[in-house]
N, C-alpha and C positions, 0 to 999 in steps of 0.2 A: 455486383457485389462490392460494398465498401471495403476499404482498403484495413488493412488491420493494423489497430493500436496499440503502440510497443513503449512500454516503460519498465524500469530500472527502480524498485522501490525497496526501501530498510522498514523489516516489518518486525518491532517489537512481538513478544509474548501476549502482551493484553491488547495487538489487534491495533495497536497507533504505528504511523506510518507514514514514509517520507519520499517524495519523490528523489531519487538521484538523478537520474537522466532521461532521456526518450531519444527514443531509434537505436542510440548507438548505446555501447555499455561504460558503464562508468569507469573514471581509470581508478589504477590500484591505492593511490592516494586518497583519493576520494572517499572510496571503498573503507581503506585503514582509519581516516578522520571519522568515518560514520560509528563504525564498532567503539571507535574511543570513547564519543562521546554517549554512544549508547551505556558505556561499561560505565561511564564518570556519573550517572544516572542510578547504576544498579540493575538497568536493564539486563536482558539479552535480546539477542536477536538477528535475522536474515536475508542475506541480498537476494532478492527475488525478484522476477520476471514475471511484469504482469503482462499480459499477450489480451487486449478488450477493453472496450471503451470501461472508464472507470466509474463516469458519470450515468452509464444505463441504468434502469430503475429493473432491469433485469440480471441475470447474472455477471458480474464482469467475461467471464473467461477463462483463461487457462492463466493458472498461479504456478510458477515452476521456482523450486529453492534451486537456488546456485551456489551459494557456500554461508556456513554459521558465519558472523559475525564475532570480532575481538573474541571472547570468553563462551560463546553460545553451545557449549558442547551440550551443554541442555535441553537448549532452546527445544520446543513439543511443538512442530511442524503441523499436527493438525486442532490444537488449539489456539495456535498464533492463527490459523487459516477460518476459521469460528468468527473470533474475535472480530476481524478483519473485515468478513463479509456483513457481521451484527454492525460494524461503525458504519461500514461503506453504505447499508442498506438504510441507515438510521440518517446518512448525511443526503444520499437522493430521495428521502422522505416527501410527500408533499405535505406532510405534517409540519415537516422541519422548516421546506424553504416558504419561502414569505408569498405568495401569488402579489400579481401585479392589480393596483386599488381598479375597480372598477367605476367606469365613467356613468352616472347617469346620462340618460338624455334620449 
């Protein structure tokens, strides 16, 4: 069994999304910078644990919220998780990514 993949990600409302850290969790500064700059934005949004490859063209995994973000008392936990999964599935597209040129010969 492969080992499991652990990130640390700030997941806006409309599903954009930021890695903070991997393995370990992000410190509280970090944490406070993200929410700021989310708020300077107009966003809100969630420090969340992503637990699964982020690249599979299958489902990532297990999404767990760990706490709102700066102002996010709002934040709608499973429309940000929607959102999230329509970018994520939309970015390991093979629509999306470019196949490599095929060689005659």
């Amino acid at each position: 069994m492969a080992p499991s993949l652990l990130r640390w990600i700030v997941l806006a409302n409309d599903g954009r999304h930021s890695t903070l850290g991997c393995d370990t969790a992000p410190e509280d500064a970090e944490v406070a910078a993200a929410g700021a700059a989310l708020a300077s934005m107009g966003l809100t949004g969630l420090l969340v644990r992503l637990d699964g490859d982020y690249w599979s063209r299958r489902k990532t995994g297990a999404l767990t919220m760990i706490q709102p973000l700066s102002h996010a008392v709002d934040a709608d936990w499973p429309a940000a998780v929607a959102a999230f999964e329509a970018m994520r599935m939309a970015a390991t597209s093979s629509k999306v990514r470019s196949s490599p040129p095929r060689i005659a010969g």
